[in-house]
PDB file of N, CA, C and O in Angstrom:
ATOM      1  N   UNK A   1     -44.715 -19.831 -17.632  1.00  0.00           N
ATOM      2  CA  UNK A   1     -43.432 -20.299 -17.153  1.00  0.00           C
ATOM      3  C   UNK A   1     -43.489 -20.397 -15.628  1.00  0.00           C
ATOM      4  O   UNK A   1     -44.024 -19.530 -14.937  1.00  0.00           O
ATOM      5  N   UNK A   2     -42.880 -21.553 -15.114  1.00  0.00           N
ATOM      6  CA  UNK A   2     -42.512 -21.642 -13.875  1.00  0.00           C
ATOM      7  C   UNK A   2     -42.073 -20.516 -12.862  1.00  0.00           C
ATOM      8  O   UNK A   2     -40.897 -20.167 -12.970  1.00  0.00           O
ATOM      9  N   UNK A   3     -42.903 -19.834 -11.802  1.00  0.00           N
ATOM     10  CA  UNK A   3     -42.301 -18.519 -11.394  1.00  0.00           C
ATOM     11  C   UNK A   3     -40.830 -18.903 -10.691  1.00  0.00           C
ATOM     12  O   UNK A   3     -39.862 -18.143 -10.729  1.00  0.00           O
ATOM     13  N   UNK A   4     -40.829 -19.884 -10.206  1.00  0.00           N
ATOM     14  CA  UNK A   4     -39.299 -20.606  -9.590  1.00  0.00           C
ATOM     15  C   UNK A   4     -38.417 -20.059 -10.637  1.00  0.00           C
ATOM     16  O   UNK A   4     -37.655 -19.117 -10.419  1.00  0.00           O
ATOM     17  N   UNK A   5     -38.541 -20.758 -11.973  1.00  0.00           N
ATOM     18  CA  UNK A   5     -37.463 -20.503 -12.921  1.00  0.00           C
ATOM     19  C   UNK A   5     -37.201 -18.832 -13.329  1.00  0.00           C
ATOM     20  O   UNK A   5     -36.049 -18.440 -13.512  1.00  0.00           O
ATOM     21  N   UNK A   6     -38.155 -18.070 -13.428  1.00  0.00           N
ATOM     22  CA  UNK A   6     -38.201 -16.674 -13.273  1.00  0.00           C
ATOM     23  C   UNK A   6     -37.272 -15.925 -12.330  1.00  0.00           C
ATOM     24  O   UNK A   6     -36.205 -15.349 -12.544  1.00  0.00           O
ATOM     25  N   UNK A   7     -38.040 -16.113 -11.145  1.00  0.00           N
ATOM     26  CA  UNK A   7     -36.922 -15.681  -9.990  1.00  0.00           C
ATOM     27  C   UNK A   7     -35.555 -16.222 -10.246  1.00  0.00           C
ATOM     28  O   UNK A   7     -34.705 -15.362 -10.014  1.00  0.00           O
ATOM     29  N   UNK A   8     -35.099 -17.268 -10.615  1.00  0.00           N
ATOM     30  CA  UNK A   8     -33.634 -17.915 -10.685  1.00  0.00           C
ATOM     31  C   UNK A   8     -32.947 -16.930 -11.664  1.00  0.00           C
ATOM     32  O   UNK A   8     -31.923 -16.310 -11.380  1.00  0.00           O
ATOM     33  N   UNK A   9     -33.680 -16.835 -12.973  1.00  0.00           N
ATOM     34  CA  UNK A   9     -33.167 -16.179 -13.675  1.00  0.00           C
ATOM     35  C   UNK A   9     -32.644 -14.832 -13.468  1.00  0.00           C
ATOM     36  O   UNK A   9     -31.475 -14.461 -13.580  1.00  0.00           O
ATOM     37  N   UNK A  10     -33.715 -14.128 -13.139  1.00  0.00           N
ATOM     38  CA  UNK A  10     -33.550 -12.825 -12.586  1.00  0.00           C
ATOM     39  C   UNK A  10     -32.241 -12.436 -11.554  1.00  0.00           C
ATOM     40  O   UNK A  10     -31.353 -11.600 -11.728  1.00  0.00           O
ATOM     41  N   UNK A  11     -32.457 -13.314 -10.479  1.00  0.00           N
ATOM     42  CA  UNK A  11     -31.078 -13.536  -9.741  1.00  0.00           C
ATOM     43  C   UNK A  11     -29.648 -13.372 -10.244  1.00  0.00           C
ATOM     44  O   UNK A  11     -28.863 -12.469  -9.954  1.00  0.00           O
ATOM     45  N   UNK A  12     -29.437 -14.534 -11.145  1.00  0.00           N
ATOM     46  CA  UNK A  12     -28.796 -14.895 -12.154  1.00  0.00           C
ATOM     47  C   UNK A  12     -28.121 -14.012 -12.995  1.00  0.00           C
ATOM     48  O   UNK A  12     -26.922 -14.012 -13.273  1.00  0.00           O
ATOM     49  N   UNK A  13     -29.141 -13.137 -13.437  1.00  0.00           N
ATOM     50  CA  UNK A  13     -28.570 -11.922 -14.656  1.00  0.00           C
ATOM     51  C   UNK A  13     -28.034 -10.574 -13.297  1.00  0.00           C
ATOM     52  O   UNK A  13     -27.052  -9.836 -13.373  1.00  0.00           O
ATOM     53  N   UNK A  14     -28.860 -10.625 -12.390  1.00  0.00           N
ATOM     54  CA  UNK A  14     -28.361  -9.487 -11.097  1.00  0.00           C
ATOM     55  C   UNK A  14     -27.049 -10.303 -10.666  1.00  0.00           C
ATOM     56  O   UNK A  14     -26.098  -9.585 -10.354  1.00  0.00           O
ATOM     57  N   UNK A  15     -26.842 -11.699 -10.598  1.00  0.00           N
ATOM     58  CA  UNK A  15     -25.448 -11.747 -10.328  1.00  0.00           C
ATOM     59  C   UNK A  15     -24.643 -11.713 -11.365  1.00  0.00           C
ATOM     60  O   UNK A  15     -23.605 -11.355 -10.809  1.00  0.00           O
ATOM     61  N   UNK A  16     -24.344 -11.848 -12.637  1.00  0.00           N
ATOM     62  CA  UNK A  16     -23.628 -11.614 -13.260  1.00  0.00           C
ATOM     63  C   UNK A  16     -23.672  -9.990 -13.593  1.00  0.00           C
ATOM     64  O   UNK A  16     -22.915  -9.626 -14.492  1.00  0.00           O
ATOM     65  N   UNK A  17     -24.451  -9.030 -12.982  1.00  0.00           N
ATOM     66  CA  UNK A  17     -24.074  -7.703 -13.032  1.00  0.00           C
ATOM     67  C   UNK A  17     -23.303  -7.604 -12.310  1.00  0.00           C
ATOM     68  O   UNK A  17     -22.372  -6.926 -12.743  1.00  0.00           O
ATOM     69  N   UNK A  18     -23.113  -8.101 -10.912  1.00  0.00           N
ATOM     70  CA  UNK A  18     -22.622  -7.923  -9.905  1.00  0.00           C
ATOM     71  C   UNK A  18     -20.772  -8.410 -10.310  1.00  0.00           C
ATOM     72  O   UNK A  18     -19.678  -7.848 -10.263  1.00  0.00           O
ATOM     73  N   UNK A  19     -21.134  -9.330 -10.574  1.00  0.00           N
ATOM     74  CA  UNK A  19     -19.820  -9.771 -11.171  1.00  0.00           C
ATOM     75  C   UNK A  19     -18.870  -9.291 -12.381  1.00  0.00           C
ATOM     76  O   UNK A  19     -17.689  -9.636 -12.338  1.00  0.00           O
ATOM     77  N   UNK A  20     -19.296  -8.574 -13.371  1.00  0.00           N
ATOM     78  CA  UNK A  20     -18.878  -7.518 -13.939  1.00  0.00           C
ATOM     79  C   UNK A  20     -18.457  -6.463 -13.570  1.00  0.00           C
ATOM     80  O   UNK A  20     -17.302  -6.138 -13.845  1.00  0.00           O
ATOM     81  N   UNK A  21     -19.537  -5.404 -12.633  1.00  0.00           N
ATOM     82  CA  UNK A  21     -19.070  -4.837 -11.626  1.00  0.00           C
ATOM     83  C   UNK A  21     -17.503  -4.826 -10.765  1.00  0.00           C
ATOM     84  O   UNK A  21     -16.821  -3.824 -10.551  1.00  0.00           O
ATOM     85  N   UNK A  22     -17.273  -5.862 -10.470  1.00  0.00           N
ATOM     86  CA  UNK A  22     -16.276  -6.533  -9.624  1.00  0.00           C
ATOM     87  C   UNK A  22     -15.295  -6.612 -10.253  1.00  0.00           C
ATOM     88  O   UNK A  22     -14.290  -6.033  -9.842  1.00  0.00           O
ATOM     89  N   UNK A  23     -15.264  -7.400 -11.531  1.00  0.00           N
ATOM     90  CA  UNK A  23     -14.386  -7.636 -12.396  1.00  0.00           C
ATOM     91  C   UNK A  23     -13.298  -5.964 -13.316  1.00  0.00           C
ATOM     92  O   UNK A  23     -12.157  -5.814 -13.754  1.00  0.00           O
ATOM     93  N   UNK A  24     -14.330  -5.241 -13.204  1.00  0.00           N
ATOM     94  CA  UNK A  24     -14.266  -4.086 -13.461  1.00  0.00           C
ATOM     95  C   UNK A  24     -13.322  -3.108 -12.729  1.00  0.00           C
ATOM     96  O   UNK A  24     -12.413  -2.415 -13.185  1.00  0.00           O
ATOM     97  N   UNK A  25     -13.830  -3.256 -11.349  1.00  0.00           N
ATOM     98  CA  UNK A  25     -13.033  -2.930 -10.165  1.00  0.00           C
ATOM     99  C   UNK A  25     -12.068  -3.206 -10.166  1.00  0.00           C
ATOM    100  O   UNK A  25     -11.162  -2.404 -10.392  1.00  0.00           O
ATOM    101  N   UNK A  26     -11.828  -4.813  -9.839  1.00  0.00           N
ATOM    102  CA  UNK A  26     -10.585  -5.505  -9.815  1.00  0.00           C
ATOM    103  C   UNK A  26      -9.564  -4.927 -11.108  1.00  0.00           C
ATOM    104  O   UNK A  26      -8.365  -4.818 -10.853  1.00  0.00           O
ATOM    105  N   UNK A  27      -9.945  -4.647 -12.163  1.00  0.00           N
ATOM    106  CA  UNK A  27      -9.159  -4.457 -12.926  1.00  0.00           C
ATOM    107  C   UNK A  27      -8.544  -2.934 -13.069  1.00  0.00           C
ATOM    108  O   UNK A  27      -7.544  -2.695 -13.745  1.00  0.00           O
ATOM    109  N   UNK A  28      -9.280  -1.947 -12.340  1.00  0.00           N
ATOM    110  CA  UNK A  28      -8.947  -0.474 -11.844  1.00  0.00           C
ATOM    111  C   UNK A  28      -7.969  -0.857 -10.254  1.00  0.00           C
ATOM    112  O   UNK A  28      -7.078  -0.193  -9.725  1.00  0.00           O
ATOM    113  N   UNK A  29      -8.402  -1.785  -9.962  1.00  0.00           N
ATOM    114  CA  UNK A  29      -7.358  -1.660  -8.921  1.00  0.00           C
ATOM    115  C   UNK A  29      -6.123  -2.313  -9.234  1.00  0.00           C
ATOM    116  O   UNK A  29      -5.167  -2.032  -8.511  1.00  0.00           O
ATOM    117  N   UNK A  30      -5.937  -3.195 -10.245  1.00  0.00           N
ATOM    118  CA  UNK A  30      -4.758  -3.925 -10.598  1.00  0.00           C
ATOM    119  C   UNK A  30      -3.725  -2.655 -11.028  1.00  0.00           C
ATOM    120  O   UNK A  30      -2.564  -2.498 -10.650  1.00  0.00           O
ATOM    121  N   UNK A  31      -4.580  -1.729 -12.016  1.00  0.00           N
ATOM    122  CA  UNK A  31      -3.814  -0.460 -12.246  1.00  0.00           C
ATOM    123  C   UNK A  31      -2.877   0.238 -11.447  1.00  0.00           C
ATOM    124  O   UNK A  31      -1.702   0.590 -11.555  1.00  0.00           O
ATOM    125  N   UNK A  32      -3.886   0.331 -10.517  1.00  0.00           N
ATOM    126  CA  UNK A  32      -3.757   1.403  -9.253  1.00  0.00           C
ATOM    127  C   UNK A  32      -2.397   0.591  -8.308  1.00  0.00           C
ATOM    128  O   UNK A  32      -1.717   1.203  -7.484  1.00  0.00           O
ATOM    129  N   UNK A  33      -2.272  -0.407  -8.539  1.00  0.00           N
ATOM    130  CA  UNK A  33      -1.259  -1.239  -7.456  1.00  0.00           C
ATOM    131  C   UNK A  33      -0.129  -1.451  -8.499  1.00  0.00           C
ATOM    132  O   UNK A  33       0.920  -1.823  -7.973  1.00  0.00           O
ATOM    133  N   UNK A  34      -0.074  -1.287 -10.041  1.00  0.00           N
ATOM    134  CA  UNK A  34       1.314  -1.470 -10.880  1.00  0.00           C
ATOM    135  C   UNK A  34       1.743   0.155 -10.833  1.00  0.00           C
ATOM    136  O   UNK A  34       2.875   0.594 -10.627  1.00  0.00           O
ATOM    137  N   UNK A  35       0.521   0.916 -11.081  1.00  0.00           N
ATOM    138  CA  UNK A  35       1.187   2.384 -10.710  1.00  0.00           C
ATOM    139  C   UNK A  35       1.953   2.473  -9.508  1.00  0.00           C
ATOM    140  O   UNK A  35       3.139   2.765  -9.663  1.00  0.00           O
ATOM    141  N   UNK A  36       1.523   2.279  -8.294  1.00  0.00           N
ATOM    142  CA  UNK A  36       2.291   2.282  -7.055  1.00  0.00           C
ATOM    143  C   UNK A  36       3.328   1.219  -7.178  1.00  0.00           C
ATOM    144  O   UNK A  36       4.257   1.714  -6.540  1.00  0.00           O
ATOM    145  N   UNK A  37       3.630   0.362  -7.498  1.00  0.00           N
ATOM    146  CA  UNK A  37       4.666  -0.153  -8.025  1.00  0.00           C
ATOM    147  C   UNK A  37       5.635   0.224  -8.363  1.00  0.00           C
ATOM    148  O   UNK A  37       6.702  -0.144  -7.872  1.00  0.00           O
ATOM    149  N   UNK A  38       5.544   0.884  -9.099  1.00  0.00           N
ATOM    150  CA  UNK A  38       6.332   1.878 -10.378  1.00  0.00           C
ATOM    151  C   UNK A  38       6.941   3.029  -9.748  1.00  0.00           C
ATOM    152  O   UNK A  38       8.154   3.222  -9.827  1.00  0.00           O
ATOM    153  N   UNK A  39       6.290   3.671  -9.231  1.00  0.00           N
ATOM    154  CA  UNK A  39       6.660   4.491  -8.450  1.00  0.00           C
ATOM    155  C   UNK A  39       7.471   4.466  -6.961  1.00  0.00           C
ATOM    156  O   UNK A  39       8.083   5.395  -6.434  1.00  0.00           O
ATOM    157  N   UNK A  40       7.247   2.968  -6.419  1.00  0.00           N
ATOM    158  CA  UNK A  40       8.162   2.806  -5.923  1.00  0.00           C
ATOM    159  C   UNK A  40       9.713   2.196  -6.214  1.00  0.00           C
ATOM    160  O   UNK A  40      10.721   2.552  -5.603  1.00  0.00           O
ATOM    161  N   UNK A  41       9.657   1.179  -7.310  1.00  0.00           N
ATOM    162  CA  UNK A  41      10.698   1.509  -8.104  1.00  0.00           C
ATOM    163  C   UNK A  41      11.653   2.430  -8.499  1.00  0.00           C
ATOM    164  O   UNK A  41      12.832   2.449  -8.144  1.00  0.00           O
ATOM    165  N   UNK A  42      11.063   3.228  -9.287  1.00  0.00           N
ATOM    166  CA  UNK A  42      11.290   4.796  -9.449  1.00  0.00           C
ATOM    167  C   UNK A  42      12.415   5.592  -8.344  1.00  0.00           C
ATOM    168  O   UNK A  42      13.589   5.934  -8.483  1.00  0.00           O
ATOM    169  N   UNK A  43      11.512   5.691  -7.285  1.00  0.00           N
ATOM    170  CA  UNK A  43      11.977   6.154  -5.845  1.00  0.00           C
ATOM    171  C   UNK A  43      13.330   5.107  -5.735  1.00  0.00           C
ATOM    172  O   UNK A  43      14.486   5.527  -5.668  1.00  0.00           O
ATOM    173  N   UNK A  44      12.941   3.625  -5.731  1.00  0.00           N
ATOM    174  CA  UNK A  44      14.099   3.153  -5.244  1.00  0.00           C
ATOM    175  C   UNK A  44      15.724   3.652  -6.377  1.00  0.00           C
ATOM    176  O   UNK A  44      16.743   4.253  -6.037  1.00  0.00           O
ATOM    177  N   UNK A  45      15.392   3.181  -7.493  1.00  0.00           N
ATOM    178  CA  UNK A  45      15.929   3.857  -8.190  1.00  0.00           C
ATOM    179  C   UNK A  45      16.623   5.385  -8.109  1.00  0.00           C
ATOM    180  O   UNK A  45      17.755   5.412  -8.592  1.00  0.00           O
ATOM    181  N   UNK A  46      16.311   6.191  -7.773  1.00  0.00           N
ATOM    182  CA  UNK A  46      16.640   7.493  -7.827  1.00  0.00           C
ATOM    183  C   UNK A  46      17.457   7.638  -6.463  1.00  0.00           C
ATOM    184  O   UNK A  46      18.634   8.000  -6.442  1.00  0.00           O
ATOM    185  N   UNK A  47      16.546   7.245  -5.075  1.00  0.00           N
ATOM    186  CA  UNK A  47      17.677   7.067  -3.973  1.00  0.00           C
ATOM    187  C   UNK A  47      18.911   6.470  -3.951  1.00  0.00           C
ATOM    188  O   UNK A  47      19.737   6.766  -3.087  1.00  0.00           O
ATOM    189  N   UNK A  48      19.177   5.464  -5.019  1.00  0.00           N
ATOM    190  CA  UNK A  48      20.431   5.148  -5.127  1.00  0.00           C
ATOM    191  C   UNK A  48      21.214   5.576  -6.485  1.00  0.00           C
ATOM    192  O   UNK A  48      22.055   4.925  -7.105  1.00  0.00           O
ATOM    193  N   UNK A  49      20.700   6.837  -6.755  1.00  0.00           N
ATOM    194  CA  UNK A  49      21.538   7.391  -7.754  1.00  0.00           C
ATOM    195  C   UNK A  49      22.119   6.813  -8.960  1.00  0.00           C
ATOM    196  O   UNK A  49      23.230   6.935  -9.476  1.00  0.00           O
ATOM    197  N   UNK A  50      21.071   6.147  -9.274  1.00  0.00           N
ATOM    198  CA  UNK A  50      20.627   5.542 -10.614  1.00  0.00           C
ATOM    199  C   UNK A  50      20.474   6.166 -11.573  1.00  0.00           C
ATOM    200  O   UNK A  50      19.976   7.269 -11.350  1.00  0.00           O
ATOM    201  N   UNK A  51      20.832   5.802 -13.280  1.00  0.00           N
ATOM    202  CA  UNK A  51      20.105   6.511 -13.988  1.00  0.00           C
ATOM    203  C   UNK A  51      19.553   5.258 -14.700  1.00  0.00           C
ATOM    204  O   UNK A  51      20.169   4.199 -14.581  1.00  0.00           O
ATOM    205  N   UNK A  52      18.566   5.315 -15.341  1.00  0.00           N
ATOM    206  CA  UNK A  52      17.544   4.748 -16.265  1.00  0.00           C
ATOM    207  C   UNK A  52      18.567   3.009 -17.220  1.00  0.00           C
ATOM    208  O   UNK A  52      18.418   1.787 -17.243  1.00  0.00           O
ATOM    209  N   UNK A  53      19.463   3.983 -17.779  1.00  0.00           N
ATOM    210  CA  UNK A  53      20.959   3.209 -18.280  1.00  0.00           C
ATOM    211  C   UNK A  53      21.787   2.312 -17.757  1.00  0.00           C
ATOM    212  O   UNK A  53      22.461   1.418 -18.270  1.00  0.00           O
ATOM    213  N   UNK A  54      21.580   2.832 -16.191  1.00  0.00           N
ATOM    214  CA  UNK A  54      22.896   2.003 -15.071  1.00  0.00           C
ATOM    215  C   UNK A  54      21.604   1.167 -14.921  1.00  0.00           C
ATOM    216  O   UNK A  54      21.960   0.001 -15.091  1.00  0.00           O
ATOM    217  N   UNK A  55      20.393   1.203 -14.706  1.00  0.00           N
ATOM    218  CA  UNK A  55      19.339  -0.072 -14.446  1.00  0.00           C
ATOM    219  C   UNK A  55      19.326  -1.151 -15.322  1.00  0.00           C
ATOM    220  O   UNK A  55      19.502  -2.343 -15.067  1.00  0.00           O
ATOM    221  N   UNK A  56      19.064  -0.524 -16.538  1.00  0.00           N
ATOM    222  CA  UNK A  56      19.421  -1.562 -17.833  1.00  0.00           C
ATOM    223  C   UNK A  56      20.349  -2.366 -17.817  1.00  0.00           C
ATOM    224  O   UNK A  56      20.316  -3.592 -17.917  1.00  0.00           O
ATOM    225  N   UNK A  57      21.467  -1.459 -17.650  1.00  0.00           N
ATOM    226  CA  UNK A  57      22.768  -2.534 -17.170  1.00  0.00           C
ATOM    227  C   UNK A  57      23.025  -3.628 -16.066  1.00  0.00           C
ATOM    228  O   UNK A  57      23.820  -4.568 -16.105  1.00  0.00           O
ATOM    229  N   UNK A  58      21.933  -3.172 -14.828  1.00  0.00           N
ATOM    230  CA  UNK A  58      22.025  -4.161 -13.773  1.00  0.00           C
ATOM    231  C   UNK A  58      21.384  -5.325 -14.333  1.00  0.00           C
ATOM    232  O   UNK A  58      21.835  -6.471 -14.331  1.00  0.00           O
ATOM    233  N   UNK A  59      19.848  -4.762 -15.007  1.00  0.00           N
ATOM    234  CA  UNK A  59      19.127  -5.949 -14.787  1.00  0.00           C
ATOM    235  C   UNK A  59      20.093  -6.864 -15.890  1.00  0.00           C
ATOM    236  O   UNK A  59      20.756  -7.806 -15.456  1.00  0.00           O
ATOM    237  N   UNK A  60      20.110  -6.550 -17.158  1.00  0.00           N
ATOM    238  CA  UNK A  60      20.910  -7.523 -18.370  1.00  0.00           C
ATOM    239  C   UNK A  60      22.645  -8.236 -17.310  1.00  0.00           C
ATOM    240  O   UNK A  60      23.379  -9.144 -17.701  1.00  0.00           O
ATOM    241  N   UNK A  61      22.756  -7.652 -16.371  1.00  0.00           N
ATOM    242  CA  UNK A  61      23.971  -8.570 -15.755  1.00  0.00           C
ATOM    243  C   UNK A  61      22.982  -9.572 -15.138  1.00  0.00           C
ATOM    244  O   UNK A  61      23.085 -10.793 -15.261  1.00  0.00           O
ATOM    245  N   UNK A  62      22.066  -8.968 -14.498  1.00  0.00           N
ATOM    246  CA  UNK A  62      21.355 -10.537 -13.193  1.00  0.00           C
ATOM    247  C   UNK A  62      20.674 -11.288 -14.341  1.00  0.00           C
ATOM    248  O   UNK A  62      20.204 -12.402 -14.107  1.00  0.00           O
ATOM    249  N   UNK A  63      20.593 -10.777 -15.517  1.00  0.00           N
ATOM    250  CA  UNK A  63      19.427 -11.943 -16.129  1.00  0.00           C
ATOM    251  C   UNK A  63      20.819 -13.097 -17.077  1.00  0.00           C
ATOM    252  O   UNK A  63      20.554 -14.161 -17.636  1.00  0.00           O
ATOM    253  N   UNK A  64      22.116 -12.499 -16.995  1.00  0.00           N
ATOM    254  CA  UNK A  64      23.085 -13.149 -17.153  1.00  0.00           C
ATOM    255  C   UNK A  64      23.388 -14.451 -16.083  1.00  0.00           C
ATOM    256  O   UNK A  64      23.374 -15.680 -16.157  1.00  0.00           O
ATOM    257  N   UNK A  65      23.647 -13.500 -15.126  1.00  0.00           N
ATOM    258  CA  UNK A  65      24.889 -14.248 -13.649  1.00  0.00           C
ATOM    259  C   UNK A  65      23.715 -13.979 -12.761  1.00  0.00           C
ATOM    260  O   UNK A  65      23.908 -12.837 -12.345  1.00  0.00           O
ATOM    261  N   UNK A  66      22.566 -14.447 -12.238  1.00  0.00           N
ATOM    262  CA  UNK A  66      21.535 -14.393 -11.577  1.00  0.00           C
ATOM    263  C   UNK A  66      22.145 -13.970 -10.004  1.00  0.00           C
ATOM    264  O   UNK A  66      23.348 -13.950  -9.745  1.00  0.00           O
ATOM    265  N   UNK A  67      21.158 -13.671  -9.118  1.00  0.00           N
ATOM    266  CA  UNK A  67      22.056 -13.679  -8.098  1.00  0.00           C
ATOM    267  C   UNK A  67      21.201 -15.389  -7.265  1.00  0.00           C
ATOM    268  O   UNK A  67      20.305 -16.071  -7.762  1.00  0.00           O
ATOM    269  N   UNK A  68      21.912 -15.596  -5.950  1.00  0.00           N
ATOM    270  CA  UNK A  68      21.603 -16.555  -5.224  1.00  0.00           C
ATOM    271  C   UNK A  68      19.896 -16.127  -4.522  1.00  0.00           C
ATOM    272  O   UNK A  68      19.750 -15.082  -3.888  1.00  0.00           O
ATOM    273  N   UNK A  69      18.907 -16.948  -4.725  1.00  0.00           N
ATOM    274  CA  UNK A  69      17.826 -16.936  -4.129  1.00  0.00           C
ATOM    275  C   UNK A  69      17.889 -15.795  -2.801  1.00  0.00           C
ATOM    276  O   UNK A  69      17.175 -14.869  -2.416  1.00  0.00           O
ATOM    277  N   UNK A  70      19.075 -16.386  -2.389  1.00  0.00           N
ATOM    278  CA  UNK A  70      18.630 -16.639  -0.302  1.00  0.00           C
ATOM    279  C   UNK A  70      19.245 -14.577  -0.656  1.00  0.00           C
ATOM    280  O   UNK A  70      18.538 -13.792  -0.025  1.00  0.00           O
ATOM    281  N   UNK A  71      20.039 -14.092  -1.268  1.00  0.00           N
ATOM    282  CA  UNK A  71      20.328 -12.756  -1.625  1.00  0.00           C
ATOM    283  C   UNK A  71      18.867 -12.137  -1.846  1.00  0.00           C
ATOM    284  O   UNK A  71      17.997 -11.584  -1.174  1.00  0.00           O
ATOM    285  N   UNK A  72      19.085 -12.535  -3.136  1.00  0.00           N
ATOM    286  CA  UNK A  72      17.291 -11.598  -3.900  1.00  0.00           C
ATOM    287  C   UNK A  72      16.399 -11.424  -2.220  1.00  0.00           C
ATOM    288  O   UNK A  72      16.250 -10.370  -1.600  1.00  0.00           O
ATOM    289  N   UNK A  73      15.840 -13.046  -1.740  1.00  0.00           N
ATOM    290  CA  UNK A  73      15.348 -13.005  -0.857  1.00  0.00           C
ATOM    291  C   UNK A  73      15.090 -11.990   0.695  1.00  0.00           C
ATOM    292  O   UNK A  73      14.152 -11.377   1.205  1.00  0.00           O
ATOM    293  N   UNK A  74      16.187 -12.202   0.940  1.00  0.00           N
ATOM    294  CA  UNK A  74      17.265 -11.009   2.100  1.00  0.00           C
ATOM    295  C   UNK A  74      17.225  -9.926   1.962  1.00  0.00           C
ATOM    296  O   UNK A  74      17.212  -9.123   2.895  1.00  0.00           O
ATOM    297  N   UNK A  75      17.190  -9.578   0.540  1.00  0.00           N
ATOM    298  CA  UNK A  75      17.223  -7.823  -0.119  1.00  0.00           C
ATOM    299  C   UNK A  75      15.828  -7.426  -0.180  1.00  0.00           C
ATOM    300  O   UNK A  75      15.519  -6.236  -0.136  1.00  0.00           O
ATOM    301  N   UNK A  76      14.680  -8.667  -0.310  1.00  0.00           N
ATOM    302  CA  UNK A  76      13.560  -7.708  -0.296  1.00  0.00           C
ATOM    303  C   UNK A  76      12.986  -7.788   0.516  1.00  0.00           C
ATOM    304  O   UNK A  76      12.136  -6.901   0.436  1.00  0.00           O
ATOM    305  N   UNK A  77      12.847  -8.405   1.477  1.00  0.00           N
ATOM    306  CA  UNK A  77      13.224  -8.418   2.952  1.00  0.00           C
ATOM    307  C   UNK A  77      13.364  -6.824   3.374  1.00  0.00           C
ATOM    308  O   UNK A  77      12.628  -5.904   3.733  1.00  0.00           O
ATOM    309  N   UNK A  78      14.601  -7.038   3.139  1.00  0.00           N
ATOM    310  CA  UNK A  78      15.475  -5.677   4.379  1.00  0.00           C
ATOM    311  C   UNK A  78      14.033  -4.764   3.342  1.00  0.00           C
ATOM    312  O   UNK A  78      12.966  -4.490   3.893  1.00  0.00           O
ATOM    313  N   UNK A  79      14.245  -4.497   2.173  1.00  0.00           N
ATOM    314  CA  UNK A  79      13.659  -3.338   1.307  1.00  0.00           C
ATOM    315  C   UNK A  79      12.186  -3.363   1.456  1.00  0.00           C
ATOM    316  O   UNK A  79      11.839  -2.345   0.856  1.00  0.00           O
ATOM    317  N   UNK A  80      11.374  -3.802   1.801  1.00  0.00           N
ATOM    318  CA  UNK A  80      10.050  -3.859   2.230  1.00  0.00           C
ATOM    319  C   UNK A  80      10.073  -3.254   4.248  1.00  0.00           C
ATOM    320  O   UNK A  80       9.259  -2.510   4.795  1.00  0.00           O
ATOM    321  N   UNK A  81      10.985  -3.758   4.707  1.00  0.00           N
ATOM    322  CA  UNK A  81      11.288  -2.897   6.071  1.00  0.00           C
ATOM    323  C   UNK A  81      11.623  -1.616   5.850  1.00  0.00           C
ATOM    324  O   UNK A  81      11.135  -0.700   6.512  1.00  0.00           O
ATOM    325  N   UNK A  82      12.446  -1.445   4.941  1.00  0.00           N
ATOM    326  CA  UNK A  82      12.697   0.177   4.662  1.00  0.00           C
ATOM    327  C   UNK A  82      11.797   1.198   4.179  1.00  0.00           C
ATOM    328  O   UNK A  82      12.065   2.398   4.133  1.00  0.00           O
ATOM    329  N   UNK A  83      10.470   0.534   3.742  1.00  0.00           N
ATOM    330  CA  UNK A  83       9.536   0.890   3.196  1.00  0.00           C
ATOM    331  C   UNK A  83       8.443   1.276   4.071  1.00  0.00           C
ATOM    332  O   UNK A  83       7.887   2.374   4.079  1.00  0.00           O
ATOM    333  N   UNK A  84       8.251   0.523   4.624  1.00  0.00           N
ATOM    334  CA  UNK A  84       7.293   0.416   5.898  1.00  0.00           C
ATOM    335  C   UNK A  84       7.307   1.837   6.498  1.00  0.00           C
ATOM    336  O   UNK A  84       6.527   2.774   6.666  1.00  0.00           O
ATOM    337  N   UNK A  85       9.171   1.372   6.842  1.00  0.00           N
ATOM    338  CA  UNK A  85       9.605   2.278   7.790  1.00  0.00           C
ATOM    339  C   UNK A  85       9.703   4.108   7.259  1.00  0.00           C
ATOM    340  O   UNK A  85       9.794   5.135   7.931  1.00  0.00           O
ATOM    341  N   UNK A  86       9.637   3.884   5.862  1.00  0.00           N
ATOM    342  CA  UNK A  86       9.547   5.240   5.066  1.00  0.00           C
ATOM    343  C   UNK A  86       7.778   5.608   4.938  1.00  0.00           C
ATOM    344  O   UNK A  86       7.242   6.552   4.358  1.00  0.00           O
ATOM    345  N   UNK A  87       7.338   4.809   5.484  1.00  0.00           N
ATOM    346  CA  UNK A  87       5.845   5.391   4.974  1.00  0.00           C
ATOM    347  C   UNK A  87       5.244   6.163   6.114  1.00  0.00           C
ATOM    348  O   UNK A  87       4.542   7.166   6.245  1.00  0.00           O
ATOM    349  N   UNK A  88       5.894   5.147   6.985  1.00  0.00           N
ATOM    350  CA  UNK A  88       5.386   5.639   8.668  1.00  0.00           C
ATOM    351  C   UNK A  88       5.917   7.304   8.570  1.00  0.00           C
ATOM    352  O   UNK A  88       5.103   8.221   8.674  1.00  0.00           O
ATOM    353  N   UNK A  89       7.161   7.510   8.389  1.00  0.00           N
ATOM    354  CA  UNK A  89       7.594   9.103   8.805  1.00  0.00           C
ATOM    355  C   UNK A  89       6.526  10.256   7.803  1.00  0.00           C
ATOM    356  O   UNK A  89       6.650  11.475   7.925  1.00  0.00           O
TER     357      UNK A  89
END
């Protein structure tokens, strides 16, 4: 066999390790970023004296009577500044 085609191959199967690898990763970190998610949720939730029930109830009203873009927008806005600003202390 062609040693060209050898080496290609070889390459080839080392990059698709590599890429599994990765894929692998990526998918431990997708975890790792819905957990932190969640938990900030959670937090937001609880700082405003929420229970589990009164959430249910918000979301089934907005998935009713939606709110206006430029709102949602504005709110996560300000709430990503508040966040920031909570991580720093």
């Amino acid at each position: 066999m062609n040693t060209k085609i050898s080496k290609m191959q070889a390459e080839r199967e080392k990059n698709v390790s590599k890429i599994s690898e990765l894929q692998a990763r990526n998918k431990e970190i997708d975890g790792q970023i819905t957990e932190l998610e969640n938990t900030d949720i959670v937090g937001l939730v609880r700082e405003n004296g929420l229970t589990p029930e009164m959430l249910a109830q918000i979301i089934k009203a907005m998935q009713k009577k939606p709110l206006p873009v430029e709102n949602v927008l504005t709110r996560g806005a300000n709430y990503n500044e508040r966040s920031d600003t909570h991580e720093e202390n």
